[in-house]
PQR file of N, CA, C, O and H, with PARSE charges and radii, in Angstrom:
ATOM      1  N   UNK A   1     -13.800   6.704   1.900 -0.4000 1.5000
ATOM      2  CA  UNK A   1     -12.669   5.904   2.301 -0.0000 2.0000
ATOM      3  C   UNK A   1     -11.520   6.174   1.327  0.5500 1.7000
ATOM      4  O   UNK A   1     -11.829   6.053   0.142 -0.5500 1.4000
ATOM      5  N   UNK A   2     -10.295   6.506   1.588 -0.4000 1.5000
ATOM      6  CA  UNK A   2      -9.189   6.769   1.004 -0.0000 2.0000
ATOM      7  C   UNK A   2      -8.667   5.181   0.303  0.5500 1.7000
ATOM      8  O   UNK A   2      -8.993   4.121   0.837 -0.5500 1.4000
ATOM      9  H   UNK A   2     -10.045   6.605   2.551  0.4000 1.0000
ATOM     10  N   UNK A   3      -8.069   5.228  -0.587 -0.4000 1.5000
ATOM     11  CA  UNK A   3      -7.846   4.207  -1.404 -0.0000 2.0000
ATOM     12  C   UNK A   3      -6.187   4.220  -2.301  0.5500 1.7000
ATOM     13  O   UNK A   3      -5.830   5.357  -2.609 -0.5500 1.4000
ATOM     14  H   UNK A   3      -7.804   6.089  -1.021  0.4000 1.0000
ATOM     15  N   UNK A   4      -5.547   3.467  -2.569 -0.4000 1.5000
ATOM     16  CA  UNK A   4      -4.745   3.339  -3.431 -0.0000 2.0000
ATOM     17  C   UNK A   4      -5.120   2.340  -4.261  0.5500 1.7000
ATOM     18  O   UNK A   4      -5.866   1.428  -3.905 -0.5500 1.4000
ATOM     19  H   UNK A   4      -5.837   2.544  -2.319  0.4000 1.0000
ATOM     20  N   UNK A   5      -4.199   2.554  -6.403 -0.4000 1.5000
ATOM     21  CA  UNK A   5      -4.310   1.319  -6.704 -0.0000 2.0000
ATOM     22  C   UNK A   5      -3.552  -0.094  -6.647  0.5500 1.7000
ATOM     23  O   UNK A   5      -2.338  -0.269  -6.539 -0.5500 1.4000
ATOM     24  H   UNK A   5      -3.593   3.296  -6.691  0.4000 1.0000
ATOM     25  N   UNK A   6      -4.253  -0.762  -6.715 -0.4000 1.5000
ATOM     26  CA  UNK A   6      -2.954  -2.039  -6.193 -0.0000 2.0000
ATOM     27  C   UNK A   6      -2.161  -2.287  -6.700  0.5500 1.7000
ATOM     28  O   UNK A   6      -1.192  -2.422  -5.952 -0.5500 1.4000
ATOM     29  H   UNK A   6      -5.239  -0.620  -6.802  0.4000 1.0000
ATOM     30  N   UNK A   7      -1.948  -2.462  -7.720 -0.4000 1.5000
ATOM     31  CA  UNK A   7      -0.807  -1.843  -9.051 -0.0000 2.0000
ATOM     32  C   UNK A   7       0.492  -1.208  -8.616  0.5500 1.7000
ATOM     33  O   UNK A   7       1.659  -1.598  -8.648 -0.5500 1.4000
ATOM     34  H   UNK A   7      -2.734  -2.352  -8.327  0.4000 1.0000
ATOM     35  N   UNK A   8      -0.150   0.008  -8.158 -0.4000 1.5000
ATOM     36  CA  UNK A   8       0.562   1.370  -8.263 -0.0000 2.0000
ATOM     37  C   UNK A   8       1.171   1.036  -6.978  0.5500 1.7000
ATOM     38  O   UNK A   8       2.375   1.290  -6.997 -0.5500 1.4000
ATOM     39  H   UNK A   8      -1.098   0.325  -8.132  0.4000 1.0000
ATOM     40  N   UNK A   9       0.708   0.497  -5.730 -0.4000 1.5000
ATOM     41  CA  UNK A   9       1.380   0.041  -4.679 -0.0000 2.0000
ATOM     42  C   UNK A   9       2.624  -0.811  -4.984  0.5500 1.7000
ATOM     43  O   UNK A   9       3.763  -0.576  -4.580 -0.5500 1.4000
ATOM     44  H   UNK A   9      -0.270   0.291  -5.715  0.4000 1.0000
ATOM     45  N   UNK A  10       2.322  -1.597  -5.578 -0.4000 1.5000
ATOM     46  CA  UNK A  10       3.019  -2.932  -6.033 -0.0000 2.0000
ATOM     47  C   UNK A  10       4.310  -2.557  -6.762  0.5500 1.7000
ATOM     48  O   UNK A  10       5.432  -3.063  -6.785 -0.5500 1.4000
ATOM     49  H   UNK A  10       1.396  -1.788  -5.906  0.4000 1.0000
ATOM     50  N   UNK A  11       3.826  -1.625  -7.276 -0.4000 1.5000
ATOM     51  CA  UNK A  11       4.842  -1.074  -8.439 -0.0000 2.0000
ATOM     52  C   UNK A  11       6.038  -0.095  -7.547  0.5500 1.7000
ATOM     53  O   UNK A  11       7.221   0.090  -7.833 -0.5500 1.4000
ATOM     54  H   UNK A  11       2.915  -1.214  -7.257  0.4000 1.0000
ATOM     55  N   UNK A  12       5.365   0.350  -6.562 -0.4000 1.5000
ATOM     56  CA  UNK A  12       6.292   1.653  -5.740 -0.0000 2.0000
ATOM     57  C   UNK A  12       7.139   0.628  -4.758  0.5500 1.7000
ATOM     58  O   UNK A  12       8.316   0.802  -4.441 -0.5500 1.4000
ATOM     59  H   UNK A  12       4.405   0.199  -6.329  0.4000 1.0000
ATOM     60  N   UNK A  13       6.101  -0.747  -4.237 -0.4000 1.5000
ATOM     61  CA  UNK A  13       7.096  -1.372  -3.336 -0.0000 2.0000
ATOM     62  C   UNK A  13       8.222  -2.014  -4.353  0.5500 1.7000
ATOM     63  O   UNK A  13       9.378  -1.816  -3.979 -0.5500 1.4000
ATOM     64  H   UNK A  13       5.145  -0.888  -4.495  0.4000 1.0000
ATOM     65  N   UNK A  14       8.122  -2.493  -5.148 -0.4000 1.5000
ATOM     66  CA  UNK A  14       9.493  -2.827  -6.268 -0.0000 2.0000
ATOM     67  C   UNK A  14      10.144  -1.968  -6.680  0.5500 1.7000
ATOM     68  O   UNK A  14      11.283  -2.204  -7.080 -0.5500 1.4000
ATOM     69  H   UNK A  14       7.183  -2.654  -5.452  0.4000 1.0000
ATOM     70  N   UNK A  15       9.517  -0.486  -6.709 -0.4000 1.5000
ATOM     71  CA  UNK A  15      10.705   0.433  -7.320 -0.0000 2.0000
ATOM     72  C   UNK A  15      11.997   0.774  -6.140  0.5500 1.7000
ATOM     73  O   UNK A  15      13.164   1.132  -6.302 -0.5500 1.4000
ATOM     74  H   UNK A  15       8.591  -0.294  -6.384  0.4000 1.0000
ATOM     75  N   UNK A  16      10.835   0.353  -4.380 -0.4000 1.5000
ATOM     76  CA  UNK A  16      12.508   0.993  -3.622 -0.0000 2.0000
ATOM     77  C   UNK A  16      12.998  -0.099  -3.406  0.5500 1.7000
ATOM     78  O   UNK A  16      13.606  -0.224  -2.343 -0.5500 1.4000
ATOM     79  H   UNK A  16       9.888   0.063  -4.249  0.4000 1.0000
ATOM     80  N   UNK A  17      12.899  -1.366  -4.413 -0.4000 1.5000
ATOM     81  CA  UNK A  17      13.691  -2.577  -3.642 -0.0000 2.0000
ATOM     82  C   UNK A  17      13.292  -3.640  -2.557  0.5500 1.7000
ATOM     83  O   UNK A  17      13.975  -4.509  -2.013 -0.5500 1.4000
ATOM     84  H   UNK A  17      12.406  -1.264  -5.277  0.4000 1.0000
ATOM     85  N   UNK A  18      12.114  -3.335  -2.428 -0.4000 1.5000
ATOM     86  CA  UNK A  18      11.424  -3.896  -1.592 -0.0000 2.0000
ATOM     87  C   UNK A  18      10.630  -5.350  -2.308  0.5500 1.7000
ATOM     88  O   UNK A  18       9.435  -5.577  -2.119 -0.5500 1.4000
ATOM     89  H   UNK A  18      11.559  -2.629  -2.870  0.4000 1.0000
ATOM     90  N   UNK A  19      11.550  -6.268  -3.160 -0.4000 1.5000
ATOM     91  CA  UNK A  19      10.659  -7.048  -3.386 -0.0000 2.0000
ATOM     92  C   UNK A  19      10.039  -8.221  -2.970  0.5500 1.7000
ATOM     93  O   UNK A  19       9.274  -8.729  -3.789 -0.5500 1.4000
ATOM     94  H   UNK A  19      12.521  -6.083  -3.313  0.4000 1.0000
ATOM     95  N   UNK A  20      10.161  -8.698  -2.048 -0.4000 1.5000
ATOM     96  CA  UNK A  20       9.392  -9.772  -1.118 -0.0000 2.0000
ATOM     97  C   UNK A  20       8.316  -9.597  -0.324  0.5500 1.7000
ATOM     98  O   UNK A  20       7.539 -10.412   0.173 -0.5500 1.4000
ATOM     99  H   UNK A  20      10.782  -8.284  -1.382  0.4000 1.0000
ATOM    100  N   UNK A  21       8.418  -7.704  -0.246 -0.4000 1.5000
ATOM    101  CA  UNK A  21       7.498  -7.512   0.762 -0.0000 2.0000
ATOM    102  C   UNK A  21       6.356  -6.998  -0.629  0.5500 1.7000
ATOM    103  O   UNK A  21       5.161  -6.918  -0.343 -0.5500 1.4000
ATOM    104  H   UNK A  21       9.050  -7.042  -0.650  0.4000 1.0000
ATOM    105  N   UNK A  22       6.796  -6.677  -2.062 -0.4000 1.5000
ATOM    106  CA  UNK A  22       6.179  -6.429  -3.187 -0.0000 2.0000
ATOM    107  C   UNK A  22       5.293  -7.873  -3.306  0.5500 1.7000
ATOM    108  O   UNK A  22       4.063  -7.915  -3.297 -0.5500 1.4000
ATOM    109  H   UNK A  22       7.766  -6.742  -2.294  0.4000 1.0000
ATOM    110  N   UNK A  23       6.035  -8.840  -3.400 -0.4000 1.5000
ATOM    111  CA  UNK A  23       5.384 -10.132  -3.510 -0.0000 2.0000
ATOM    112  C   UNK A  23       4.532 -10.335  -2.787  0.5500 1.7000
ATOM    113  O   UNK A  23       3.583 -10.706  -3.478 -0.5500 1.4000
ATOM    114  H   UNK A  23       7.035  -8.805  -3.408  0.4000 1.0000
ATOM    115  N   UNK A  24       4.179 -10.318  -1.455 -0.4000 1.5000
ATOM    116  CA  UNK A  24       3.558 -10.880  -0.562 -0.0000 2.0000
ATOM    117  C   UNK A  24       2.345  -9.794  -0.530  0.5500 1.7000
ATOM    118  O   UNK A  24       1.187 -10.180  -0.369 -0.5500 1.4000
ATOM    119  H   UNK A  24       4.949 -10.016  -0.894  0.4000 1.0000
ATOM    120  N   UNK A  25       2.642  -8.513  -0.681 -0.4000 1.5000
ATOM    121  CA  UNK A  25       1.189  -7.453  -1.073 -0.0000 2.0000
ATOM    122  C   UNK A  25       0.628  -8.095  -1.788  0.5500 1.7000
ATOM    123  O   UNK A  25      -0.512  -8.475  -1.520 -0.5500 1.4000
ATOM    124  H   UNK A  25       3.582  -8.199  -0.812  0.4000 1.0000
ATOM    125  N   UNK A  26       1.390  -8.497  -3.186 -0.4000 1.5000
ATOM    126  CA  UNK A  26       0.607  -8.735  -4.141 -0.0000 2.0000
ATOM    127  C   UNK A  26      -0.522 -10.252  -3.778  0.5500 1.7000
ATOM    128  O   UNK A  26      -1.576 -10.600  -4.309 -0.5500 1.4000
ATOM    129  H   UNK A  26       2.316  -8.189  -3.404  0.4000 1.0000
ATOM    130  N   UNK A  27       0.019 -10.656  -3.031 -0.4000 1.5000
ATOM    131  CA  UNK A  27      -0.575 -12.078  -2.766 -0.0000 2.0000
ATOM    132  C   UNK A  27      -1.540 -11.770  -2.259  0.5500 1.7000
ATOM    133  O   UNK A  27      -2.607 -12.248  -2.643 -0.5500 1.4000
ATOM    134  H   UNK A  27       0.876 -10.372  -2.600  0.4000 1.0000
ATOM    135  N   UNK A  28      -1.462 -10.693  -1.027 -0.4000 1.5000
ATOM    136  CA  UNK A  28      -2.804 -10.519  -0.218 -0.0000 2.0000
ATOM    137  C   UNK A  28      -3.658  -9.663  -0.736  0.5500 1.7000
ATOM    138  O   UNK A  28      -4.828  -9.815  -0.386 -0.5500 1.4000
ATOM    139  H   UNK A  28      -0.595 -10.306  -0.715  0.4000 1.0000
ATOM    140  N   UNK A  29      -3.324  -8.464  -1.760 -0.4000 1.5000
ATOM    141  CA  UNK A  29      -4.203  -7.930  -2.117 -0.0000 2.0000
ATOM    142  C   UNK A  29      -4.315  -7.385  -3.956  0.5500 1.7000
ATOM    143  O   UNK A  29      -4.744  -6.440  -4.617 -0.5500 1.4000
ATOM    144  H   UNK A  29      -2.373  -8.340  -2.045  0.4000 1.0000
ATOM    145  N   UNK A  30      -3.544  -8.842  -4.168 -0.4000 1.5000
ATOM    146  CA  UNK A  30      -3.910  -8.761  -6.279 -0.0000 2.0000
ATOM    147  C   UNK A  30      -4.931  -9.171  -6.728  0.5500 1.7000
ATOM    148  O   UNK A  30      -4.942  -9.610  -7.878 -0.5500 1.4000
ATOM    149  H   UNK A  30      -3.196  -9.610  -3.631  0.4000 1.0000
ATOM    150  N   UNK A  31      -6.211  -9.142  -5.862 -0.4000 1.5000
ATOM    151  CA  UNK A  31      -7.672  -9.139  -6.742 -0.0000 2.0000
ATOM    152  C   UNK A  31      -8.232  -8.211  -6.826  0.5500 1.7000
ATOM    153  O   UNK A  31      -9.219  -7.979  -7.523 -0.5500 1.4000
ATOM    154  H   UNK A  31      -6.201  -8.785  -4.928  0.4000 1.0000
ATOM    155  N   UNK A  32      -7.550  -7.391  -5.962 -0.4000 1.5000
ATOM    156  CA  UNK A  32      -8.811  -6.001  -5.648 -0.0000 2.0000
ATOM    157  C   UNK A  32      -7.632  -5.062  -6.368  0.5500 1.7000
ATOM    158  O   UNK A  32      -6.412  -4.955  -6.245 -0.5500 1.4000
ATOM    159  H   UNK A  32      -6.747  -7.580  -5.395  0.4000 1.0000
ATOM    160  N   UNK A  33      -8.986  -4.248  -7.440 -0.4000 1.5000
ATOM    161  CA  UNK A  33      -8.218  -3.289  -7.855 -0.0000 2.0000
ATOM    162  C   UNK A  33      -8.082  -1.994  -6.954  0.5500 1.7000
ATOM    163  O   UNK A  33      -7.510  -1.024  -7.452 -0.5500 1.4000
ATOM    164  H   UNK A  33      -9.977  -4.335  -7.540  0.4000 1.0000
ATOM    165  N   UNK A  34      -8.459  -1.932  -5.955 -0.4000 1.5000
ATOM    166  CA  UNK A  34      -8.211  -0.799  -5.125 -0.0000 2.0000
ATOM    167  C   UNK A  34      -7.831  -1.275  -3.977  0.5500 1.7000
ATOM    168  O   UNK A  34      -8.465  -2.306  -3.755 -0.5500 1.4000
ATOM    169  H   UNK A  34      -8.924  -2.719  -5.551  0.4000 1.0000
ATOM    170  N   UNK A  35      -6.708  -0.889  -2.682 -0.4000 1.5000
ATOM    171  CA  UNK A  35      -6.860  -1.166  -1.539 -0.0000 2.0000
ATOM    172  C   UNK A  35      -7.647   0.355  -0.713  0.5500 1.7000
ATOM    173  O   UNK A  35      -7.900   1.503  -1.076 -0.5500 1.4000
ATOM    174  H   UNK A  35      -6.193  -0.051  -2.863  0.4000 1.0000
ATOM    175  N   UNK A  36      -7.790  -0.316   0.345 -0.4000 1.5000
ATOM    176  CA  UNK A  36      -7.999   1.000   1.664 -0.0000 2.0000
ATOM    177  C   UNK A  36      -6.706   1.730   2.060  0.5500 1.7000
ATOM    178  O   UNK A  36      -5.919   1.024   1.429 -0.5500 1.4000
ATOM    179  H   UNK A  36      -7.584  -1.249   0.640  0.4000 1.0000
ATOM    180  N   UNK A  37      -6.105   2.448   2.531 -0.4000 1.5000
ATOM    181  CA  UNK A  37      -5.061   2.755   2.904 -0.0000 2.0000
ATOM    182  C   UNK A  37      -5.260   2.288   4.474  0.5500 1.7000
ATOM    183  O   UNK A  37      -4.163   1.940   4.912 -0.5500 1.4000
ATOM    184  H   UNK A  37      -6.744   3.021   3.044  0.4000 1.0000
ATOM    185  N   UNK A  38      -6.103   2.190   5.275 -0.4000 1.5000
ATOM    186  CA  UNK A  38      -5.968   1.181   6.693 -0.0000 2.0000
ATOM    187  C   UNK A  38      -4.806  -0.122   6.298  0.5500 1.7000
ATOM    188  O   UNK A  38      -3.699  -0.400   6.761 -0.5500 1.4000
ATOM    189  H   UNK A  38      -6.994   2.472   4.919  0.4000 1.0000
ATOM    190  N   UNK A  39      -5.814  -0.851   5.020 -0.4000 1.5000
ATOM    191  CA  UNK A  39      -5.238  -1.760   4.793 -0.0000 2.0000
ATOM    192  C   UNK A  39      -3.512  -2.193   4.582  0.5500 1.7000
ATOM    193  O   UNK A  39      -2.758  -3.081   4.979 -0.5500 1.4000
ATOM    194  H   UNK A  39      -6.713  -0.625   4.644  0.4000 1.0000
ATOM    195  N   UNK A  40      -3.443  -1.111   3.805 -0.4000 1.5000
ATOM    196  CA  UNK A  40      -1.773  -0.928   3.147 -0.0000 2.0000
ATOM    197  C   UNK A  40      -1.018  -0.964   4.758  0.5500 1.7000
ATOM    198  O   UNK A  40      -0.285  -1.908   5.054 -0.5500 1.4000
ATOM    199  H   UNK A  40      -4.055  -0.389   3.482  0.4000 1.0000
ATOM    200  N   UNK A  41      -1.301   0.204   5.765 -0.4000 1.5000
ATOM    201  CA  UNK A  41      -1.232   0.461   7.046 -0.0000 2.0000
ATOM    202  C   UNK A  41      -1.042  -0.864   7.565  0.5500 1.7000
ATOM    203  O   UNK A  41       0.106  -1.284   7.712 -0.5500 1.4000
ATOM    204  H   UNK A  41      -1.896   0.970   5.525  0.4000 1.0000
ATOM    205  N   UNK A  42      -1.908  -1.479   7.820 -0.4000 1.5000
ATOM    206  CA  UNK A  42      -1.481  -2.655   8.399 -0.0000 2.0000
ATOM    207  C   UNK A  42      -0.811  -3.566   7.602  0.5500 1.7000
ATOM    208  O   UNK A  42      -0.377  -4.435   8.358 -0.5500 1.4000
ATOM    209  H   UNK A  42      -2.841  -1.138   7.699  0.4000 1.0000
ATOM    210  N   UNK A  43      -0.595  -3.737   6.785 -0.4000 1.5000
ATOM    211  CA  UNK A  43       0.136  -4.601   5.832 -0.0000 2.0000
ATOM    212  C   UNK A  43       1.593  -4.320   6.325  0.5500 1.7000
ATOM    213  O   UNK A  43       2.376  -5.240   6.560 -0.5500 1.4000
ATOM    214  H   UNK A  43      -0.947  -3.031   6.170  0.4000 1.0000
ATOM    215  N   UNK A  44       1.919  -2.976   6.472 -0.4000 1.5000
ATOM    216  CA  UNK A  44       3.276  -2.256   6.370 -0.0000 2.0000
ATOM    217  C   UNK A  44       3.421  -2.660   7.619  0.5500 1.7000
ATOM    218  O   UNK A  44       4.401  -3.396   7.733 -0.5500 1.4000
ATOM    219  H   UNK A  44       1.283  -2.229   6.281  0.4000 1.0000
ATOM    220  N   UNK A  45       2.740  -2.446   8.781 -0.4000 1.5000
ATOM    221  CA  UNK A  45       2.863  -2.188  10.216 -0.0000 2.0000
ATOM    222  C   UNK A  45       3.332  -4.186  10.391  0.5500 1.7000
ATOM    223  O   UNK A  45       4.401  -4.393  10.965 -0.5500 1.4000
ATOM    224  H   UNK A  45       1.944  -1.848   8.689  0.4000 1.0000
ATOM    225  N   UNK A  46       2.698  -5.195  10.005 -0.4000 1.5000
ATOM    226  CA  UNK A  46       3.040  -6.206  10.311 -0.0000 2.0000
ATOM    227  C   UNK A  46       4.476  -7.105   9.613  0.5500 1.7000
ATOM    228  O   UNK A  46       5.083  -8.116   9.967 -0.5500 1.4000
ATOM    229  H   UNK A  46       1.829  -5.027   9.538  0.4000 1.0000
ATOM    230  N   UNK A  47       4.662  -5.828   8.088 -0.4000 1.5000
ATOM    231  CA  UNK A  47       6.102  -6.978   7.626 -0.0000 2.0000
ATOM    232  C   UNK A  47       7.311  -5.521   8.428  0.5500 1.7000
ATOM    233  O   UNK A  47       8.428  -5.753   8.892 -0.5500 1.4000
ATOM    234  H   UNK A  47       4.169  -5.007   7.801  0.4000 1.0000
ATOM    235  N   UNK A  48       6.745  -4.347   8.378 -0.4000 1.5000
ATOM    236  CA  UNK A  48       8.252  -3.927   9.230 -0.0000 2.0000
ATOM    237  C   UNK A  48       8.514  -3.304  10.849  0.5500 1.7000
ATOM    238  O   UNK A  48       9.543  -3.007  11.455 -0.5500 1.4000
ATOM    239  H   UNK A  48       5.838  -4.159   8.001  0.4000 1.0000
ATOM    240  N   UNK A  49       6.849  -3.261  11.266 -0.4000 1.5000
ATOM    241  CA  UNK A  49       6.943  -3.399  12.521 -0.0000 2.0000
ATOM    242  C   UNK A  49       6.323  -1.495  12.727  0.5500 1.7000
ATOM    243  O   UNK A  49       5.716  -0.806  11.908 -0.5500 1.4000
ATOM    244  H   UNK A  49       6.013  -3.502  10.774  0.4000 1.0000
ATOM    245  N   UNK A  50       6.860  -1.098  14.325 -0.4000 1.5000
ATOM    246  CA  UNK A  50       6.700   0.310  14.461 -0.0000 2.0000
ATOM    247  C   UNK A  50       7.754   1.471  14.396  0.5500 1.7000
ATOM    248  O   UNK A  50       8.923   1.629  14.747 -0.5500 1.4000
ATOM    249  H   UNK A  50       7.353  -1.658  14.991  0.4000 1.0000
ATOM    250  N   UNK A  51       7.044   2.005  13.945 -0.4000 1.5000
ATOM    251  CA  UNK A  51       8.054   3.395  13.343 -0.0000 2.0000
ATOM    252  C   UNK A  51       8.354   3.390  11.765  0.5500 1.7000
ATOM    253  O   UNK A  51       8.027   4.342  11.057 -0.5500 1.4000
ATOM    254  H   UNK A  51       6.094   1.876  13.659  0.4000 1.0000
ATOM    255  N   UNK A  52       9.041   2.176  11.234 -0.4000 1.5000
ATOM    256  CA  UNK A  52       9.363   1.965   9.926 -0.0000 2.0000
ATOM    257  C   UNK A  52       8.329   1.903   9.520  0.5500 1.7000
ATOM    258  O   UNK A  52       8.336   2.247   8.337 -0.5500 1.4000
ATOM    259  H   UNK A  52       9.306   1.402  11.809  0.4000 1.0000
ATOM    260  N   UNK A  53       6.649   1.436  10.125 -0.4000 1.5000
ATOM    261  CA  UNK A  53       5.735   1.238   9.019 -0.0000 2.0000
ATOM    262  C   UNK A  53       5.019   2.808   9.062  0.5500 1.7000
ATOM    263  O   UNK A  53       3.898   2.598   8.598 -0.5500 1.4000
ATOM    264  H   UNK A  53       6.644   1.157  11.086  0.4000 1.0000
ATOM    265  N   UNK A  54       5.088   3.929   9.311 -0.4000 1.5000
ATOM    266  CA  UNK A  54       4.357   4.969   9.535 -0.0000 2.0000
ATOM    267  C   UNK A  54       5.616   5.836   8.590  0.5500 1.7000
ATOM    268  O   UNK A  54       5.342   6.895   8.024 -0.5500 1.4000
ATOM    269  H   UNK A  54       5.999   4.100   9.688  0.4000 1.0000
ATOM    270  N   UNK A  55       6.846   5.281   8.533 -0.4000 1.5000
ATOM    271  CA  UNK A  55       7.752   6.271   7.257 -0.0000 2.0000
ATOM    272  C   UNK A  55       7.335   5.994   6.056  0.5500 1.7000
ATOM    273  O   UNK A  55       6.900   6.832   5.266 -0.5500 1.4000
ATOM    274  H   UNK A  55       7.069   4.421   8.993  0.4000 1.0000
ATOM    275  N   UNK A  56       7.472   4.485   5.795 -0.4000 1.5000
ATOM    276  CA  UNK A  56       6.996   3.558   4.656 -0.0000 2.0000
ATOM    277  C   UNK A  56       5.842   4.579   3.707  0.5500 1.7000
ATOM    278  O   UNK A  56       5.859   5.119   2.601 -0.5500 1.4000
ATOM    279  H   UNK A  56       7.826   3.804   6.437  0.4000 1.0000
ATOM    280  N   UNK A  57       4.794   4.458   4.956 -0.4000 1.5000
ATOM    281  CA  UNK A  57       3.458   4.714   4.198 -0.0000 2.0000
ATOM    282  C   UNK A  57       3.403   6.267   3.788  0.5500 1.7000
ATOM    283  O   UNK A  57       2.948   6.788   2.769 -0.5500 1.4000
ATOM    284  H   UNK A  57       4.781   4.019   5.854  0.4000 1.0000
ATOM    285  N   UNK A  58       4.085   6.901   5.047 -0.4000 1.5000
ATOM    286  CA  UNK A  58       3.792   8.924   4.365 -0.0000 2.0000
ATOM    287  C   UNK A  58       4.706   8.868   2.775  0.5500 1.7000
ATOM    288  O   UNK A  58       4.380   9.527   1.787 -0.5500 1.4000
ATOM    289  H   UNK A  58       4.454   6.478   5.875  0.4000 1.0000
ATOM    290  N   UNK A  59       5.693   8.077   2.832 -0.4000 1.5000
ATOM    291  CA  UNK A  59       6.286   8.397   1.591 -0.0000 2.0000
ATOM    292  C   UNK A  59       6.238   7.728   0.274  0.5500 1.7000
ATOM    293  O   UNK A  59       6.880   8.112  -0.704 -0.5500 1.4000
ATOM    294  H   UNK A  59       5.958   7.541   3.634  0.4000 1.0000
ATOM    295  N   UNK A  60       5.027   6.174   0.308 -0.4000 1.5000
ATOM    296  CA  UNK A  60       4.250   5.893  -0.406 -0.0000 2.0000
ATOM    297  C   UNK A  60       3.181   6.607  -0.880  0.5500 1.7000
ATOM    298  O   UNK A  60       2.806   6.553  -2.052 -0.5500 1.4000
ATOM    299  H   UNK A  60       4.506   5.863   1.103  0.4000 1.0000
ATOM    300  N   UNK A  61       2.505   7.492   0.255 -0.4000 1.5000
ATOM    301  CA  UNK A  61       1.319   8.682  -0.152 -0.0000 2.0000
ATOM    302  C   UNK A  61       1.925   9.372  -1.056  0.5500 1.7000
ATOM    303  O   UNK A  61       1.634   9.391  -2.252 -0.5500 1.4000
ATOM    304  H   UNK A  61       2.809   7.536   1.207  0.4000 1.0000
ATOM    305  N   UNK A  62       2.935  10.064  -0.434 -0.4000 1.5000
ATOM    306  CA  UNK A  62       3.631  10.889  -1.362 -0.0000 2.0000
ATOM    307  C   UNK A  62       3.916  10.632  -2.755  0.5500 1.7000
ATOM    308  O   UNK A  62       3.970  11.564  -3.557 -0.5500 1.4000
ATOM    309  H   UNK A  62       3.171  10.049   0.538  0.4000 1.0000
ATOM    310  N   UNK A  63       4.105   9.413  -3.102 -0.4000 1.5000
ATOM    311  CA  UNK A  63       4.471   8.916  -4.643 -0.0000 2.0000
ATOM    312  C   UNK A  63       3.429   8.144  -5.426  0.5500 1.7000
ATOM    313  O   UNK A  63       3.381   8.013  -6.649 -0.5500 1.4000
ATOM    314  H   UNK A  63       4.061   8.656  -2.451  0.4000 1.0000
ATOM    315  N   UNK A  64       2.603   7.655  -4.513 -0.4000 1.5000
ATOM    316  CA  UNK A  64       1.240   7.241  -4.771 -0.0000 2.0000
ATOM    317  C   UNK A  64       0.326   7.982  -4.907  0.5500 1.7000
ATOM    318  O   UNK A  64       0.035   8.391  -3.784 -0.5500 1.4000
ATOM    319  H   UNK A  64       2.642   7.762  -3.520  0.4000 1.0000
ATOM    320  N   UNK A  65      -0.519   8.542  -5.877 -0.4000 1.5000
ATOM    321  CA  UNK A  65      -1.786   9.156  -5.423 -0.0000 2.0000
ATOM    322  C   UNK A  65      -2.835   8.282  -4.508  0.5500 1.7000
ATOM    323  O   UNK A  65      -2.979   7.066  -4.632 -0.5500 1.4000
ATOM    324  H   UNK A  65      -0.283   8.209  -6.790  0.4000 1.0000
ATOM    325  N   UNK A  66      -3.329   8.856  -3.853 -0.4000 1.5000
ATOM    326  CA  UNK A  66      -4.975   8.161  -3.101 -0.0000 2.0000
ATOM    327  C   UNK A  66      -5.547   9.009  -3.832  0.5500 1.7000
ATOM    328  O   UNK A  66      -5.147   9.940  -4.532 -0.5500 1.4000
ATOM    329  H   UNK A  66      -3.212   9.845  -3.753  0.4000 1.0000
ATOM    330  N   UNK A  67      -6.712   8.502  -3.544 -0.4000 1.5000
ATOM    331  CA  UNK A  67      -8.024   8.774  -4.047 -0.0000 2.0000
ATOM    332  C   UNK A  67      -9.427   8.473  -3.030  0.5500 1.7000
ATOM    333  O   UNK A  67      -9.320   7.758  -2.034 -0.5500 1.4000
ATOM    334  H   UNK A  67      -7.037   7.746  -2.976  0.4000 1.0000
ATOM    335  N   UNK A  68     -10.602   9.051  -3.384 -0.4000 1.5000
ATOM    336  CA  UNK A  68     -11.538   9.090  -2.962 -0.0000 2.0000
ATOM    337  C   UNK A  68     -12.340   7.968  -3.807  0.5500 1.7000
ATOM    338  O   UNK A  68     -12.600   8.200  -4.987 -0.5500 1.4000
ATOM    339  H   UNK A  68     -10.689   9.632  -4.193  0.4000 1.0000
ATOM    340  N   UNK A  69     -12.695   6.869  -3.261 -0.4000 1.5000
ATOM    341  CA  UNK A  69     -13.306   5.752  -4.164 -0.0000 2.0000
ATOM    342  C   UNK A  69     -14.662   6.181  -4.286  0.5500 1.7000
ATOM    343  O   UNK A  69     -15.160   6.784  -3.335 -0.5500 1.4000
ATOM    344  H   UNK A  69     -12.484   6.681  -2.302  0.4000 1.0000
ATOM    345  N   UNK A  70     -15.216   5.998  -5.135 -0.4000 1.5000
ATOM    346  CA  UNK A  70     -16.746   6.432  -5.272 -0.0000 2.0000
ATOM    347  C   UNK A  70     -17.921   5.346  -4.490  0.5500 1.7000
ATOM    348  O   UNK A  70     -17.950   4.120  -4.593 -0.5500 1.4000
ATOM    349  H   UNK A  70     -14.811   5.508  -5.907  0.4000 1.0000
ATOM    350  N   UNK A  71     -18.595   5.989  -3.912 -0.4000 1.5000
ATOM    351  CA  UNK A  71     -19.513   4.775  -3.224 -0.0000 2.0000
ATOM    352  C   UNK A  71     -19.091   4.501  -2.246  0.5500 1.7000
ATOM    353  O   UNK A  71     -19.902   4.037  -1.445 -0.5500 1.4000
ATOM    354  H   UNK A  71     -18.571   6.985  -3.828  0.4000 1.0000
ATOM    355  N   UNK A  72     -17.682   4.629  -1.807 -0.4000 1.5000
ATOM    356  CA  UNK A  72     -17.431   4.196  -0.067 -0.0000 2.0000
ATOM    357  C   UNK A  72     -16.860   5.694   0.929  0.5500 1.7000
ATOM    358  O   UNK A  72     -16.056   5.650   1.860 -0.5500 1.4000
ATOM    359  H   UNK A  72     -17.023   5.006  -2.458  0.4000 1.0000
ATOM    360  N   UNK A  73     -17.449   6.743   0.471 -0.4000 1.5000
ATOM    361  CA  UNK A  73     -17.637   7.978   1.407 -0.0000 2.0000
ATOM    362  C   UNK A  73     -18.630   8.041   2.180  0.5500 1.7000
ATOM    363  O   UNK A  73     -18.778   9.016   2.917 -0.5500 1.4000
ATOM    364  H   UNK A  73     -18.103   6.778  -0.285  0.4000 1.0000
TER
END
């Protein structure tokens, strides 16, 4: 399962200015030190809708590393 850290999400949605929608990640997913990228996916897809959430995320990949979590391949 592909993964980001939640951190590093958090950190990229505040760097483009995005901070409410930074806040509200953090709310739903600041316990877990890793998300799924489904997850992020739908996160994105429900605060900006379609089309904007499928730009969002290729260019979060892009500045985000994923990763391969160990144990959930």
């Amino acid at each position: 399962m592909k993964t980001m850290k939640t951190v590093k999400v958090y950190e990229w949605l505040v760097n483009q200015g995005l901070a409410a929608s930074a806040t509200n990640f953090w709310n739903t997913f600041g316990e877990l030190e890793f998300v799924e990228t489904d997850g992020i996916q739908a996160f994105l897809h429900l605060v900006y809708g379609i089309g904007d959430d499928k730009y969002l995320f290729r260019k979060m990949e892009c500045d985000v590393s994923t990763q391969m979590t160990p144990g959930w391949i």
